[in-house]
Backbone as XML, in Angstrom:
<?xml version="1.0"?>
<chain id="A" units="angstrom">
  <residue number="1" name="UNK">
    <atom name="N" x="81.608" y="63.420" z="-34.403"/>
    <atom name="CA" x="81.682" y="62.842" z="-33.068"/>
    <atom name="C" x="81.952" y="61.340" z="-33.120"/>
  </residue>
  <residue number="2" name="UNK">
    <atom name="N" x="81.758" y="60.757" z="-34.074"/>
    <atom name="CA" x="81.762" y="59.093" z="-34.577"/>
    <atom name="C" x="83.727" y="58.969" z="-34.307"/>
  </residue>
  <residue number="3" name="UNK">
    <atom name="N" x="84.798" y="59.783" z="-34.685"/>
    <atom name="CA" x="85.534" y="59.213" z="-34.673"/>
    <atom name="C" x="86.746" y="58.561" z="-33.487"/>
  </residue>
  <residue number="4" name="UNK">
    <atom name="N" x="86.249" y="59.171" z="-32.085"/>
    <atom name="CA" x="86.817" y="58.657" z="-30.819"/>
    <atom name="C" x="85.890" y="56.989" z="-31.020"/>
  </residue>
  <residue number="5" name="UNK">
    <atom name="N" x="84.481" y="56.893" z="-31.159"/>
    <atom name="CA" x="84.190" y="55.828" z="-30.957"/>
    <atom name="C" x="84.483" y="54.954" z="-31.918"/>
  </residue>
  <residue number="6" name="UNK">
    <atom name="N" x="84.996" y="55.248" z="-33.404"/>
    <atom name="CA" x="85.516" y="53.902" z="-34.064"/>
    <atom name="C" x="86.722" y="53.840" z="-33.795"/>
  </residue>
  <residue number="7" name="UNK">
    <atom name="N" x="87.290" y="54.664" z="-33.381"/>
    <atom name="CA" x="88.643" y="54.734" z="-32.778"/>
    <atom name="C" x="89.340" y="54.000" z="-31.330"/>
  </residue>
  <residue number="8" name="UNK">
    <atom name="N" x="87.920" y="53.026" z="-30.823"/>
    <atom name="CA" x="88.269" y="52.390" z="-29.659"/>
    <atom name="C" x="88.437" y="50.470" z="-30.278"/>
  </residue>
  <residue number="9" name="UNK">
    <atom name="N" x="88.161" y="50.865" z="-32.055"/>
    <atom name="CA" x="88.060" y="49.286" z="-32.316"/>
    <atom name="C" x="89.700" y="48.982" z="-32.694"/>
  </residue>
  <residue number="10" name="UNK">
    <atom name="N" x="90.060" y="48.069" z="-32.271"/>
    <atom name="CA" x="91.807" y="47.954" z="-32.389"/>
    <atom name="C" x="92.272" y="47.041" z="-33.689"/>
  </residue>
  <residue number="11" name="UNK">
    <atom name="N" x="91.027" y="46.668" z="-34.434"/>
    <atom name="CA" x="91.355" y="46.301" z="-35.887"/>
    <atom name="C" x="90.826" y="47.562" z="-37.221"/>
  </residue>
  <residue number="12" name="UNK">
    <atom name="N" x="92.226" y="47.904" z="-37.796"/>
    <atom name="CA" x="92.339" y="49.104" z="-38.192"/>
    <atom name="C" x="91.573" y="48.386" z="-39.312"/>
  </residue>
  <residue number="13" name="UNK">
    <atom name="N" x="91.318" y="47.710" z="-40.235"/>
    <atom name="CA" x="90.344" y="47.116" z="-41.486"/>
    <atom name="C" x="89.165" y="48.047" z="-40.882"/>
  </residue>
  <residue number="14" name="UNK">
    <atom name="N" x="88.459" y="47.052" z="-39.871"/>
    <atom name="CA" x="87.262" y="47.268" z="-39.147"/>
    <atom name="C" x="87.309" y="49.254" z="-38.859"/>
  </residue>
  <residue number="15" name="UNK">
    <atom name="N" x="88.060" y="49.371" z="-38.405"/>
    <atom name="CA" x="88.141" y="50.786" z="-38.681"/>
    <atom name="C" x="87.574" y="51.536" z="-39.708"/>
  </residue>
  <residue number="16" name="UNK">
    <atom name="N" x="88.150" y="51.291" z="-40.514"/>
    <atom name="CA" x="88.174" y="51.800" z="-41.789"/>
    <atom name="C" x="87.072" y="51.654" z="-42.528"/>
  </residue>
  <residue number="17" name="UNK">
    <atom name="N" x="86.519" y="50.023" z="-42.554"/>
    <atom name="CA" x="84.911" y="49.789" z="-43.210"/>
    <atom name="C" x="83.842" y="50.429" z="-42.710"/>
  </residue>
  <residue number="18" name="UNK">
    <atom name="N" x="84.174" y="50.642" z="-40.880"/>
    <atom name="CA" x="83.217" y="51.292" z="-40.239"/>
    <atom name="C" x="82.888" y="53.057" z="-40.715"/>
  </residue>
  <residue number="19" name="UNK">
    <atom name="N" x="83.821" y="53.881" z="-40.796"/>
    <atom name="CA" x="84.146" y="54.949" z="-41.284"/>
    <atom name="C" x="83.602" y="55.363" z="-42.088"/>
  </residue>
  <residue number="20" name="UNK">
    <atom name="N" x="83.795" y="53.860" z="-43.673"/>
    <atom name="CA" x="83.275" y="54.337" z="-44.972"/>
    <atom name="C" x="81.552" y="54.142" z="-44.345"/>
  </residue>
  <residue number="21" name="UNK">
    <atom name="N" x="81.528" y="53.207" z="-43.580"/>
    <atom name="CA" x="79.791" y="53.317" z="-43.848"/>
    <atom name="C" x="79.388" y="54.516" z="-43.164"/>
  </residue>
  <residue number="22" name="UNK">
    <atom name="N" x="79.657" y="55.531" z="-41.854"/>
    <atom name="CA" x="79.106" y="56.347" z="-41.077"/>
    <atom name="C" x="79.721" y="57.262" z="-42.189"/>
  </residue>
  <residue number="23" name="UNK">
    <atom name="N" x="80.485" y="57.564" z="-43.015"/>
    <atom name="CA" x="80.266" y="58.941" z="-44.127"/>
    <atom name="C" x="79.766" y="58.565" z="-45.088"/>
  </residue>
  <residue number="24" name="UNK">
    <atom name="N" x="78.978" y="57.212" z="-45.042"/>
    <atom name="CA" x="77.958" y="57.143" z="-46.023"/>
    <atom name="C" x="76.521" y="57.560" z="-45.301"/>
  </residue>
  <residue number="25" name="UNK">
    <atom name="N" x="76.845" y="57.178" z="-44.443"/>
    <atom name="CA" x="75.222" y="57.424" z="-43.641"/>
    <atom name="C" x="75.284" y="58.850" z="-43.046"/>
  </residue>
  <residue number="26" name="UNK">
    <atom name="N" x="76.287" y="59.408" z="-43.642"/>
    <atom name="CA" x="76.013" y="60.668" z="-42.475"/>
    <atom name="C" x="75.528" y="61.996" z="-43.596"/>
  </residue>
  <residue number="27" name="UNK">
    <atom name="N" x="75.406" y="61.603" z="-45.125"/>
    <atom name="CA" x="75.109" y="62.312" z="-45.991"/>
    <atom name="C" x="73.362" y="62.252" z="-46.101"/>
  </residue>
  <residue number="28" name="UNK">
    <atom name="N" x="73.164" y="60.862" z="-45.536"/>
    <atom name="CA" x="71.505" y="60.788" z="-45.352"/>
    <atom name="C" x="70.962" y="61.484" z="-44.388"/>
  </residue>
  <residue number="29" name="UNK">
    <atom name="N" x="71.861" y="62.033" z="-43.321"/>
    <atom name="CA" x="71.484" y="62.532" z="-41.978"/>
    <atom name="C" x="70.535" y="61.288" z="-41.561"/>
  </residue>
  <residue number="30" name="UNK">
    <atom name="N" x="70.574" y="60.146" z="-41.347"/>
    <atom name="CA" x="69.810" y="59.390" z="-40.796"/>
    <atom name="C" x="70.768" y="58.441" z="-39.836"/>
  </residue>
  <residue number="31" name="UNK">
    <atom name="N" x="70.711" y="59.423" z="-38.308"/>
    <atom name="CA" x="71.086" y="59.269" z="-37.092"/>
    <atom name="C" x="71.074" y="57.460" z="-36.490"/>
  </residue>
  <residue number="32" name="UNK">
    <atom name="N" x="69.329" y="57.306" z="-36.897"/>
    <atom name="CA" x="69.313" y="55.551" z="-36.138"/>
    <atom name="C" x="70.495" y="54.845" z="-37.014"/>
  </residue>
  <residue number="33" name="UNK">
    <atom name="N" x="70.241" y="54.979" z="-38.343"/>
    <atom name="CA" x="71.115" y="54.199" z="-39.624"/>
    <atom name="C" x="72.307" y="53.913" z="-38.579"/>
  </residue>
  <residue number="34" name="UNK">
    <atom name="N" x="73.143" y="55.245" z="-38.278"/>
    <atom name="CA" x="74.603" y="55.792" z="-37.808"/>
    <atom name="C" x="74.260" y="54.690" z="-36.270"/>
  </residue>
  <residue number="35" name="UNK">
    <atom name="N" x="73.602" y="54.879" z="-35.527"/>
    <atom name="CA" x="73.861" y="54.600" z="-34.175"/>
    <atom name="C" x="74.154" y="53.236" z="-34.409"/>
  </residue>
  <residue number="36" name="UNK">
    <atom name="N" x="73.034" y="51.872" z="-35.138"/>
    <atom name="CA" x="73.036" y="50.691" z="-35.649"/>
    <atom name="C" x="74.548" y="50.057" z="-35.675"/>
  </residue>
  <residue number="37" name="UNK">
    <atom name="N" x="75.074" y="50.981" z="-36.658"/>
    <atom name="CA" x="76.338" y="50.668" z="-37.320"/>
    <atom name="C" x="77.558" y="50.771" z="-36.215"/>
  </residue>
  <residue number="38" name="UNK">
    <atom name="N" x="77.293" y="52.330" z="-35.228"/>
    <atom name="CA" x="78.200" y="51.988" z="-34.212"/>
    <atom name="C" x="77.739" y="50.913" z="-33.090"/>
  </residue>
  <residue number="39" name="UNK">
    <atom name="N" x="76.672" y="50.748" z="-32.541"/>
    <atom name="CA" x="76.174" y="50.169" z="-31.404"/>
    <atom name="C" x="76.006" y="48.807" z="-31.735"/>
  </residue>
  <residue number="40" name="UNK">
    <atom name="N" x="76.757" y="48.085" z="-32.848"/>
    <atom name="CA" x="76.903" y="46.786" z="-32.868"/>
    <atom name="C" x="77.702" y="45.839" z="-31.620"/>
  </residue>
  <residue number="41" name="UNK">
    <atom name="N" x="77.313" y="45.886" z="-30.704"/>
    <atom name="CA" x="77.725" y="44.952" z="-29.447"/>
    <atom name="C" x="78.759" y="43.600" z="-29.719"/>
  </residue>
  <residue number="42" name="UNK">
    <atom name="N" x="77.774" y="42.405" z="-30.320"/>
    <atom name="CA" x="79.148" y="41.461" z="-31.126"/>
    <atom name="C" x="80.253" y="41.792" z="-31.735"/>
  </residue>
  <residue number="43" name="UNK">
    <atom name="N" x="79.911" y="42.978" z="-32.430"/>
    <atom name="CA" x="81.135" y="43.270" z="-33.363"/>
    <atom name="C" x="82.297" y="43.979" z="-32.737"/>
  </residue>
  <residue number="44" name="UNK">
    <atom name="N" x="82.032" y="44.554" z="-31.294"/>
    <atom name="CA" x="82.971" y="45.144" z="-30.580"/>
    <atom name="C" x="83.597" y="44.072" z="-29.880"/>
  </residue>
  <residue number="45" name="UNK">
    <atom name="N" x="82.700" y="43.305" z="-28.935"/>
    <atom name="CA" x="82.816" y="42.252" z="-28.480"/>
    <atom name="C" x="83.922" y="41.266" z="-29.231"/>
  </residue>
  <residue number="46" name="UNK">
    <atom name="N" x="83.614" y="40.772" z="-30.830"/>
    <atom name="CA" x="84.605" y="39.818" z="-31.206"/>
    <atom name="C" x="85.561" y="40.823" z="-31.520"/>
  </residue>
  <residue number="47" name="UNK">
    <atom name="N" x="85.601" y="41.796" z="-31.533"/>
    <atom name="CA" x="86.986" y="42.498" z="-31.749"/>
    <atom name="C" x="87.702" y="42.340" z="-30.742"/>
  </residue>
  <residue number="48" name="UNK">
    <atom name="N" x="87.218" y="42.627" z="-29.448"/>
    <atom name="CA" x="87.955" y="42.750" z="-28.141"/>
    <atom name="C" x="88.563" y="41.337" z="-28.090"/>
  </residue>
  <residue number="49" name="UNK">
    <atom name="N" x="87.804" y="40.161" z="-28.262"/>
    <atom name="CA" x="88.476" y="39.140" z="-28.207"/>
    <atom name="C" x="89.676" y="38.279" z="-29.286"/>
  </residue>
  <residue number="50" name="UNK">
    <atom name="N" x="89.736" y="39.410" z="-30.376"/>
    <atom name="CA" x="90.596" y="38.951" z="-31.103"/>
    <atom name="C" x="91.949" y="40.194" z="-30.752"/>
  </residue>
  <residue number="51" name="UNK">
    <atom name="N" x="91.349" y="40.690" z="-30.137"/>
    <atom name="CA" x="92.811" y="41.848" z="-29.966"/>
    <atom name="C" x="93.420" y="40.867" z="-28.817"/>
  </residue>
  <residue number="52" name="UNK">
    <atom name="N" x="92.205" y="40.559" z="-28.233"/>
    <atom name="CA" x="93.147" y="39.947" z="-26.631"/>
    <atom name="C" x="93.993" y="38.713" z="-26.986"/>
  </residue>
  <residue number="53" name="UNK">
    <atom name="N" x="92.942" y="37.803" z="-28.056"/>
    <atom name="CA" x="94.339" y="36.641" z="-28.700"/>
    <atom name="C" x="95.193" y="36.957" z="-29.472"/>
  </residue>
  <residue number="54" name="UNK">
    <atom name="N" x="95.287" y="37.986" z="-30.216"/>
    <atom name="CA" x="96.285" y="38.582" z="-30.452"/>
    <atom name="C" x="97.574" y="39.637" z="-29.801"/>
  </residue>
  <residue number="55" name="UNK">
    <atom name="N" x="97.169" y="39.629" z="-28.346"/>
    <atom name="CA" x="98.615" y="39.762" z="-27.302"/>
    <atom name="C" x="99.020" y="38.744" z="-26.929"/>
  </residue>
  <residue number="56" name="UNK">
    <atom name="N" x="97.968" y="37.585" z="-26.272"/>
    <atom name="CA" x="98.781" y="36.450" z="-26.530"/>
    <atom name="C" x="99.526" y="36.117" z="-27.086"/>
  </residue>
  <residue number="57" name="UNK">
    <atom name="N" x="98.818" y="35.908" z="-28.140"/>
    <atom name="CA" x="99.547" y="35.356" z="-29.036"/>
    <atom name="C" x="101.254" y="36.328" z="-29.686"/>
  </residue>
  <residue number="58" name="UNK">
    <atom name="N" x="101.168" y="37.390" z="-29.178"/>
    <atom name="CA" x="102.543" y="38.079" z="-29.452"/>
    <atom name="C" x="103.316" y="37.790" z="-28.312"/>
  </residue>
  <residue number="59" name="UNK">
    <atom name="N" x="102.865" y="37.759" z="-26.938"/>
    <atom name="CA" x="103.758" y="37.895" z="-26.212"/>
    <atom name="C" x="104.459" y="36.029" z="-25.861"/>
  </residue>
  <residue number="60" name="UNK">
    <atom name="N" x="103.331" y="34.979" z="-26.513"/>
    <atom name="CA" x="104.036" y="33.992" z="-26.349"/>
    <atom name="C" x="104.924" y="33.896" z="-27.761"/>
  </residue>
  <residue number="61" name="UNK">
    <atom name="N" x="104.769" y="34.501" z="-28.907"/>
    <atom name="CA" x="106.196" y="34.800" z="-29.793"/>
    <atom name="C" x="107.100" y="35.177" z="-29.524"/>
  </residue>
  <residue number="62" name="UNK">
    <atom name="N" x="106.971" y="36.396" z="-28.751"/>
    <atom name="CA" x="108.172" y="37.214" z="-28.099"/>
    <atom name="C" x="108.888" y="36.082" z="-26.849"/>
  </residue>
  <residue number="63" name="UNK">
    <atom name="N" x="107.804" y="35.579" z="-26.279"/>
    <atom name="CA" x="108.961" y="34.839" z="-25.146"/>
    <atom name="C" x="109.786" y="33.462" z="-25.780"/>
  </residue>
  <residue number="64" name="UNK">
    <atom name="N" x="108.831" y="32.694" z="-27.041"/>
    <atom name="CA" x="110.255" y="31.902" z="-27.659"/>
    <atom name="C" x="110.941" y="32.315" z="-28.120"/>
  </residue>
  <residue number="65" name="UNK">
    <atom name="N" x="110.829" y="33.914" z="-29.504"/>
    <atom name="CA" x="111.678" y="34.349" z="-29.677"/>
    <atom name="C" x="113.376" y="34.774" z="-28.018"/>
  </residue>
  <residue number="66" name="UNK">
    <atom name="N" x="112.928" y="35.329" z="-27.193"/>
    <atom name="CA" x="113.709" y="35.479" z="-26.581"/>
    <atom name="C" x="114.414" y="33.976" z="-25.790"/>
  </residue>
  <residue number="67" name="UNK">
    <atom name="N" x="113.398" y="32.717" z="-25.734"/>
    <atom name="CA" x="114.259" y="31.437" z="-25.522"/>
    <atom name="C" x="114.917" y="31.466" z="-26.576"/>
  </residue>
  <residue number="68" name="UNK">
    <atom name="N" x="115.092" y="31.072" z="-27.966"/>
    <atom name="CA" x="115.457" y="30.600" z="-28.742"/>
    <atom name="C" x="117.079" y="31.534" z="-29.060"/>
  </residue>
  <residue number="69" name="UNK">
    <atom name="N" x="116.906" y="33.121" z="-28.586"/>
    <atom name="CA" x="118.104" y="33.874" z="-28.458"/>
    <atom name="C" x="119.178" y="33.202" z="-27.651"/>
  </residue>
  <residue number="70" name="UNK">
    <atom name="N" x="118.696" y="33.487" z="-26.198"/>
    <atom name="CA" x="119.076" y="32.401" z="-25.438"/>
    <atom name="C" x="120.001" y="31.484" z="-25.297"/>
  </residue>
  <residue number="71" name="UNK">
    <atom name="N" x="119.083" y="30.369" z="-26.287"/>
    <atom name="CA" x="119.881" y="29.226" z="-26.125"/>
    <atom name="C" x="120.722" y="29.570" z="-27.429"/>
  </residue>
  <residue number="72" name="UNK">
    <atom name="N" x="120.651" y="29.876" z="-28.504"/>
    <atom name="CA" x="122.376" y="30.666" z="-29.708"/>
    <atom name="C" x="122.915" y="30.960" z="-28.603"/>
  </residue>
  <residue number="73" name="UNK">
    <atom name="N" x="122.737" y="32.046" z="-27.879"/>
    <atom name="CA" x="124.155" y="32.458" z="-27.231"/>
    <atom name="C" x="124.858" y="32.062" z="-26.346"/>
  </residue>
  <residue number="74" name="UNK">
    <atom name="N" x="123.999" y="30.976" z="-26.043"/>
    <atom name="CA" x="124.324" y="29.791" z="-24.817"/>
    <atom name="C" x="125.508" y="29.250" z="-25.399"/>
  </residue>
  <residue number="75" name="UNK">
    <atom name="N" x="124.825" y="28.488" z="-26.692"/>
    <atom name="CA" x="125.961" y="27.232" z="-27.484"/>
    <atom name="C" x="126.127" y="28.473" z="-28.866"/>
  </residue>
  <residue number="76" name="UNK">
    <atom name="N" x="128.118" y="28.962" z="-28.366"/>
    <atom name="CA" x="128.949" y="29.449" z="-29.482"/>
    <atom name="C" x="128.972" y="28.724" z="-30.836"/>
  </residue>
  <residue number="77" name="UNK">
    <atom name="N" x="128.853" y="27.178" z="-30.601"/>
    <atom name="CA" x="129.496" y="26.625" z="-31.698"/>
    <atom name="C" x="128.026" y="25.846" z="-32.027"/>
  </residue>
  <residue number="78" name="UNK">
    <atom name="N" x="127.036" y="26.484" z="-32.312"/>
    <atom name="CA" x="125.928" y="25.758" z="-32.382"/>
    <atom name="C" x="126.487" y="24.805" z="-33.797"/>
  </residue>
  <residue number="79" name="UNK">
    <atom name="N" x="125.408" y="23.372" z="-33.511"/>
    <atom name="CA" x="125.469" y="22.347" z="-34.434"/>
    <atom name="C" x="126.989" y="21.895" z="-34.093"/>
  </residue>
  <residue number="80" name="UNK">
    <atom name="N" x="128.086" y="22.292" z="-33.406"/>
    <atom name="CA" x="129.646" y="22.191" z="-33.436"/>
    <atom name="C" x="129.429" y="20.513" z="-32.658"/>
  </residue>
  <residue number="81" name="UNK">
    <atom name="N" x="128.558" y="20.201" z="-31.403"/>
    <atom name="CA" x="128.474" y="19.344" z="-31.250"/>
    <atom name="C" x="127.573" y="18.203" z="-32.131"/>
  </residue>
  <residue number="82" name="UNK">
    <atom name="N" x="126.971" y="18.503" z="-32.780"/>
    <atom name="CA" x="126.053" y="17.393" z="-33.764"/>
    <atom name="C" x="127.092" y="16.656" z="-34.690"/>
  </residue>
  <residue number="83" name="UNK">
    <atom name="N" x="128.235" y="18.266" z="-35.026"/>
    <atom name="CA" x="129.132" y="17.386" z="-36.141"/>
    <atom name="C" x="130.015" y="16.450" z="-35.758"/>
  </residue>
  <residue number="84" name="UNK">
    <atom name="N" x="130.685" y="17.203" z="-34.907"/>
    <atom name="CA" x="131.604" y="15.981" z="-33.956"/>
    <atom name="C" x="130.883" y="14.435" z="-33.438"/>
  </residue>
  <residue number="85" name="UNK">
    <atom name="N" x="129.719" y="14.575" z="-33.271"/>
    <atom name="CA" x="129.214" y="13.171" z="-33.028"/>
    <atom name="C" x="128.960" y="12.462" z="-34.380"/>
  </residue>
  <residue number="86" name="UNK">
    <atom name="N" x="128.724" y="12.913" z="-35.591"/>
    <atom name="CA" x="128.430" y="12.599" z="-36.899"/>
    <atom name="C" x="129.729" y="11.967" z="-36.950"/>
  </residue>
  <residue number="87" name="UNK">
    <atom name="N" x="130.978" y="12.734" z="-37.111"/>
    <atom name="CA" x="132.316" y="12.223" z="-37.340"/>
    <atom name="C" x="132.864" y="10.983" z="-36.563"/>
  </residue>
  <residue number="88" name="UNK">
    <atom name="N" x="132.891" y="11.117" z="-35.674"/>
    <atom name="CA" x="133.362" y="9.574" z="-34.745"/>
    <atom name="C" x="132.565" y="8.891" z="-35.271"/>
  </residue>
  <residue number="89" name="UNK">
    <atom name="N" x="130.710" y="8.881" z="-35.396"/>
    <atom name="CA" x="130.312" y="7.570" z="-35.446"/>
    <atom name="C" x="130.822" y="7.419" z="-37.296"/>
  </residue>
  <residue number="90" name="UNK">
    <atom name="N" x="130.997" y="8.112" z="-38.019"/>
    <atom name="CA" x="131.200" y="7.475" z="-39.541"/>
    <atom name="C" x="133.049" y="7.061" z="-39.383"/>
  </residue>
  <residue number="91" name="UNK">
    <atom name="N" x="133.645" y="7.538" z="-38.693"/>
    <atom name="CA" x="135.519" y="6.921" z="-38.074"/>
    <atom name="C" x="135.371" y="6.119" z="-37.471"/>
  </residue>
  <residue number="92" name="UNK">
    <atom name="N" x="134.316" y="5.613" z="-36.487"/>
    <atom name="CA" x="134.341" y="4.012" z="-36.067"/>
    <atom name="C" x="133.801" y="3.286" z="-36.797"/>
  </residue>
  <residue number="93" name="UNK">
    <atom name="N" x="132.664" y="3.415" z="-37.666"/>
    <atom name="CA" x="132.061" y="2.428" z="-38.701"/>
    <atom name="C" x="132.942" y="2.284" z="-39.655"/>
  </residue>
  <residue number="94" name="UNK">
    <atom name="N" x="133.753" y="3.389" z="-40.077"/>
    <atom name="CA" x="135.179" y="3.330" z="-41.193"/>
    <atom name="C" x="136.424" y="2.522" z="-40.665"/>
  </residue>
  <residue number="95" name="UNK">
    <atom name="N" x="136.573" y="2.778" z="-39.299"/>
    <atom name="CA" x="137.599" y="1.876" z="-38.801"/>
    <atom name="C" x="137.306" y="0.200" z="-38.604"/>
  </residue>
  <residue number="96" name="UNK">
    <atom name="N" x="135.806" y="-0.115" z="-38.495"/>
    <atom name="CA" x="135.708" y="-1.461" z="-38.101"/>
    <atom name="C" x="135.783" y="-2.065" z="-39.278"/>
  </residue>
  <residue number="97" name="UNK">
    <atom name="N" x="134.974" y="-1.709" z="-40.500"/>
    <atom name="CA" x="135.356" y="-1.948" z="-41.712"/>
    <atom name="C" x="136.970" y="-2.304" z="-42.223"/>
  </residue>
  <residue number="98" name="UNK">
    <atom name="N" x="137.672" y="-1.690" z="-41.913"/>
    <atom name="CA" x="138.887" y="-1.430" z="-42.650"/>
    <atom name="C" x="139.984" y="-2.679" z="-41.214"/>
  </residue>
  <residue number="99" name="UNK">
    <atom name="N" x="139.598" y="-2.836" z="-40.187"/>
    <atom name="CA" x="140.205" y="-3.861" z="-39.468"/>
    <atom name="C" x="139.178" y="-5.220" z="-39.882"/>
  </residue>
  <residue number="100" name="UNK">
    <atom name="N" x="138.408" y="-5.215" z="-40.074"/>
    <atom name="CA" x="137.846" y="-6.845" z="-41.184"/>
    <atom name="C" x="138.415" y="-6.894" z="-42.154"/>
  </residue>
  <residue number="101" name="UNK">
    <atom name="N" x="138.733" y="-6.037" z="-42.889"/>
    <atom name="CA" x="138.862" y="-6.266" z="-44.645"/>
    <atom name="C" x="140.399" y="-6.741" z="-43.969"/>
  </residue>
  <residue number="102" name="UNK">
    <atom name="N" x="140.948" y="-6.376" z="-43.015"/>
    <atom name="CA" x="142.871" y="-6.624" z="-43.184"/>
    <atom name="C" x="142.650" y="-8.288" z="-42.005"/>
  </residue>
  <residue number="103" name="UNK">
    <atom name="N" x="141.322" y="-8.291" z="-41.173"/>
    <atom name="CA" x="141.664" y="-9.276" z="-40.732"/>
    <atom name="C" x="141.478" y="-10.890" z="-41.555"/>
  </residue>
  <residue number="104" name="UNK">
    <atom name="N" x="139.881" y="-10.358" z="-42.570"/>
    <atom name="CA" x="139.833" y="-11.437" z="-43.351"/>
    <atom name="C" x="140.821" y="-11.677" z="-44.762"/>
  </residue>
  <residue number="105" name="UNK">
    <atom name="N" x="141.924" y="-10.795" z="-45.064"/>
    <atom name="CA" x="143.055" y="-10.660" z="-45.772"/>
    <atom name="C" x="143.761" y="-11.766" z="-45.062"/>
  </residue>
  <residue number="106" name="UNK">
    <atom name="N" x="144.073" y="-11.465" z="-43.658"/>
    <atom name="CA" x="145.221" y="-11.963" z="-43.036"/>
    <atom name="C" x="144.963" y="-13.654" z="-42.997"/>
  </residue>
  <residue number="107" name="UNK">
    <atom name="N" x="143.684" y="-13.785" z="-42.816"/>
    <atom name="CA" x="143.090" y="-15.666" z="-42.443"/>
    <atom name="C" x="143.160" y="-16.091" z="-43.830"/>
  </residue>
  <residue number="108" name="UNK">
    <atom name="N" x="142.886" y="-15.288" z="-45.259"/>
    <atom name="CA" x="142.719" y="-16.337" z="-46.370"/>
    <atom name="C" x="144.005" y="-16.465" z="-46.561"/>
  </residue>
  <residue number="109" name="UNK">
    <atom name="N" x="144.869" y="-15.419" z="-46.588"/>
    <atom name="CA" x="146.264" y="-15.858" z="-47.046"/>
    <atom name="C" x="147.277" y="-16.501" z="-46.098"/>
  </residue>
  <residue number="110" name="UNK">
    <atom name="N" x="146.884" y="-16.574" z="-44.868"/>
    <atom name="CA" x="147.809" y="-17.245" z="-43.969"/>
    <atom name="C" x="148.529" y="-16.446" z="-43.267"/>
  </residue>
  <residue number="111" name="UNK">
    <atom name="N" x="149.005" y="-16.451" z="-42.104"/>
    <atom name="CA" x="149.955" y="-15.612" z="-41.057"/>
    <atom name="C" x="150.710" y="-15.651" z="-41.679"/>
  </residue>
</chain>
């Protein structure tokens, strides 16, 4: 009859430890032993509250996962704009360079 009621704890470990102890205790036939082990109140209790932060906590994964889809399929050419801004600014720092070097050419040697 024990296994609908360990069967309402939603951490399958806890499951399982619970199990081994009630077919350990159930060879003693010693009923209080058995009830103890199920009728632990905290231990249901922090279960319930770790199952519940653990939907949270999935369903706020699932909703960045689904932003983060999103915005890929938003921008085709993801990073396409980062590079293009990389490139101009190293072609204008390359171009200002390269109009000094020909303008201070042009002043030492004379027009």
């Amino acid at each position: 009859m024990t296994p609908p009621l360990i069967g309402m704890l939603h951490d399958r470990d806890l499951q399982q430890a619970m199990t081994r102890q009630v077919n350990k205790l159930a060879n003693s036939g010693n009923l209080l032993a058995i009830l103890e082990v199920l009728d632990d109140r905290q231990l249901i209790q922090n279960d319930a509250q770790r199952f519940t932060m653990a939907l949270h906590e999935y369903a706020r994964l699932a909703q960045e996962k689904n932003e983060i889809s999103d915005h890929l399929k938003k921008r085709k050419n993801f990073g396409g704009n980062i590079g293009r801004q990389v490139a101009m600014i190293f072609s204008s720092i390359l171009s200002v360079i390269i109009i000094t070097i020909y303008i201070v050419m042009r002043i030492t040697r004379g027009f």
